[in-house]
Backbone as CSV, one residue per row, in Angstrom:
resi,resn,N_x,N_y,N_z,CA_x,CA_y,CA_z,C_x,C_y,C_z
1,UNK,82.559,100.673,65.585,81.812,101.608,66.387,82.808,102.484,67.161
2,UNK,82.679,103.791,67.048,83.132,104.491,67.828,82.820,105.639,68.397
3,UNK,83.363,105.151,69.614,82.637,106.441,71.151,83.412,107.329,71.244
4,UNK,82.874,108.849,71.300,83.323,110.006,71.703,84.024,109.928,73.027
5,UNK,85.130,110.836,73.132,85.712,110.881,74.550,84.978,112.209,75.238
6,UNK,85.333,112.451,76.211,84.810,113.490,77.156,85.543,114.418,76.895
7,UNK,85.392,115.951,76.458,86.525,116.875,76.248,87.657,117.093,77.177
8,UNK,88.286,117.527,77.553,89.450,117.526,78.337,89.704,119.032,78.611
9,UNK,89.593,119.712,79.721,89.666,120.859,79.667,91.139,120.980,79.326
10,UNK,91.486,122.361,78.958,92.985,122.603,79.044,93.642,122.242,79.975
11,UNK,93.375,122.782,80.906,93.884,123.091,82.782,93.083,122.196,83.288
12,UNK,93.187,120.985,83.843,92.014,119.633,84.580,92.301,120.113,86.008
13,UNK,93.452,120.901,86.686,93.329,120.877,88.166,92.715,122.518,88.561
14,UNK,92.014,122.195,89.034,91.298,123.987,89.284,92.614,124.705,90.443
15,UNK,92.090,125.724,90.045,93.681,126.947,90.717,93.350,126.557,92.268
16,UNK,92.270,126.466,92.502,92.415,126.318,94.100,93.040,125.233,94.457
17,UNK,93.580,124.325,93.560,93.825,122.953,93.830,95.039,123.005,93.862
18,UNK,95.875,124.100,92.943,97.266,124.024,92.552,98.362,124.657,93.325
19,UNK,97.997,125.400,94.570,98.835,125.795,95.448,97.845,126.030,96.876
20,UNK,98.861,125.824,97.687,98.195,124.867,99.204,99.390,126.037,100.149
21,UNK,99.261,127.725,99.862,99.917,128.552,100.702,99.888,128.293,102.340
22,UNK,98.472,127.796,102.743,98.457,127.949,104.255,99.191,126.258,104.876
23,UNK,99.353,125.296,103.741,99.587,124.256,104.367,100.734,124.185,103.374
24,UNK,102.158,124.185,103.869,103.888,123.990,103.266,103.746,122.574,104.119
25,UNK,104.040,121.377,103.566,104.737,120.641,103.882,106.457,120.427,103.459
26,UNK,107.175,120.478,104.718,108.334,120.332,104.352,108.628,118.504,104.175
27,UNK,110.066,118.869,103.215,110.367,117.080,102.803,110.426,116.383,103.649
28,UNK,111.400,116.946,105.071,111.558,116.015,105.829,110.368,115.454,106.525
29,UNK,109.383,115.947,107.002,108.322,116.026,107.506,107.628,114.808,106.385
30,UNK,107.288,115.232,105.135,106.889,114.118,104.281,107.283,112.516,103.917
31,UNK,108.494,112.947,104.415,109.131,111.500,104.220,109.363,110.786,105.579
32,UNK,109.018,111.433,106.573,108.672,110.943,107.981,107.097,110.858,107.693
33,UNK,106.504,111.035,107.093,105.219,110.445,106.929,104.926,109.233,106.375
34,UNK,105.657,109.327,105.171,105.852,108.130,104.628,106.381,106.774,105.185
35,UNK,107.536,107.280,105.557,108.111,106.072,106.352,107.246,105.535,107.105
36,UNK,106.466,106.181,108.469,105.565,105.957,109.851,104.589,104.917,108.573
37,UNK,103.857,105.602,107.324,102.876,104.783,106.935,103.498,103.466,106.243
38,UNK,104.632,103.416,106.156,104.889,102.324,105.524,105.653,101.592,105.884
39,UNK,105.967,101.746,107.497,106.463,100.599,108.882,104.724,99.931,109.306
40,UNK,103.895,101.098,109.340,102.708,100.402,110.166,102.170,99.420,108.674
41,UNK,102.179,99.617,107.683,101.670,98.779,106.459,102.347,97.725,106.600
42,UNK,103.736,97.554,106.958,104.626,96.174,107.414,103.820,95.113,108.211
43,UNK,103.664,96.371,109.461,103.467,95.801,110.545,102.238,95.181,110.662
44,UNK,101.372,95.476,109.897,100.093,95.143,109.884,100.298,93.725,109.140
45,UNK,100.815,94.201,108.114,101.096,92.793,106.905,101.852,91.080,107.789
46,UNK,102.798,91.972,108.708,103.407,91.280,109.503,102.812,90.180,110.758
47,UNK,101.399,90.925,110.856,100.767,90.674,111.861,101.619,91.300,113.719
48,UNK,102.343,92.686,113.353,103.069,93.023,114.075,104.277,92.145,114.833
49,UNK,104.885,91.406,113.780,106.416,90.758,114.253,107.132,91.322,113.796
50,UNK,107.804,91.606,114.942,109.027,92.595,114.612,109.715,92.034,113.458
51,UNK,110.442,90.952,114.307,111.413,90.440,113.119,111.016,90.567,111.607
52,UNK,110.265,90.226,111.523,109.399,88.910,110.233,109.146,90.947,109.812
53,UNK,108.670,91.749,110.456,108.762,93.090,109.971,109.876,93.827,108.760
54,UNK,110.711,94.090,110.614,111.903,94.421,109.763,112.556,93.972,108.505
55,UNK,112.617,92.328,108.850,112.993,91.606,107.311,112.026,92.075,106.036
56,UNK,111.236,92.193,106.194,109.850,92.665,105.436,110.790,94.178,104.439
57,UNK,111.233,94.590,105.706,111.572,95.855,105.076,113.285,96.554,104.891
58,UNK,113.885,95.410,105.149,115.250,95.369,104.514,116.079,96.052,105.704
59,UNK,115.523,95.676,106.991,115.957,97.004,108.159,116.399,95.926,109.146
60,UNK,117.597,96.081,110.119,117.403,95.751,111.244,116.207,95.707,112.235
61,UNK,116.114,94.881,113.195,115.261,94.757,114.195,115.651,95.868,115.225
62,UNK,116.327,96.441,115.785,117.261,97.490,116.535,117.066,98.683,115.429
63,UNK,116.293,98.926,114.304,116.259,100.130,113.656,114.939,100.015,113.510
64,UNK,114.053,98.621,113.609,112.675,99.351,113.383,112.093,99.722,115.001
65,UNK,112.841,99.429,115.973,112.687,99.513,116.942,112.682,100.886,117.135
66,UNK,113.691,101.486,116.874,113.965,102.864,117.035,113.030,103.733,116.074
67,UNK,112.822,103.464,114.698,111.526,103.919,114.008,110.924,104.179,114.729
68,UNK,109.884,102.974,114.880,108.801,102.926,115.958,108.444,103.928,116.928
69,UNK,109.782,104.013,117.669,109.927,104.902,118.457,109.527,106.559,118.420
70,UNK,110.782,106.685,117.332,110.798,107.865,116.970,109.076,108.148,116.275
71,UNK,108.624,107.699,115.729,106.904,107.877,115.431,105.896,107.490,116.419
């Protein structure tokens, strides 16, 4: 037995989708996003211990401190 697939348009992302002029995210900015979401995903996982954190994430305790901070 065999099922038809769904056609596939050429182009699947519509043009409005494919450039975001009024919103530039710069890298650094993105990867300070990233990071902030993926200290608090630690921290959560961690049940917010630092230590048991940081180890979590291959970092000093005195650097997630300062993370933290800095976000």
């Amino acid at each position: 037995m065999q099922q038809a697939l769904p056609e596939v348009p050429d182009d699947p992302i519509p043009e409005k989708e494919k450039s975001t002029p009024h919103r530039t995210l710069h890298l650094k900015d993105a990867l300070g996003n990233f990071e902030r979401d993926l200290i608090l995903q630690a921290l959560e996982r961690n049940k917010w211990r630092i230590q048991e954190t940081a180890t979590d994430l291959g970092i000093d305790r005195s650097a997630l401190y300062k993370k933290m901070q800095k976000y």
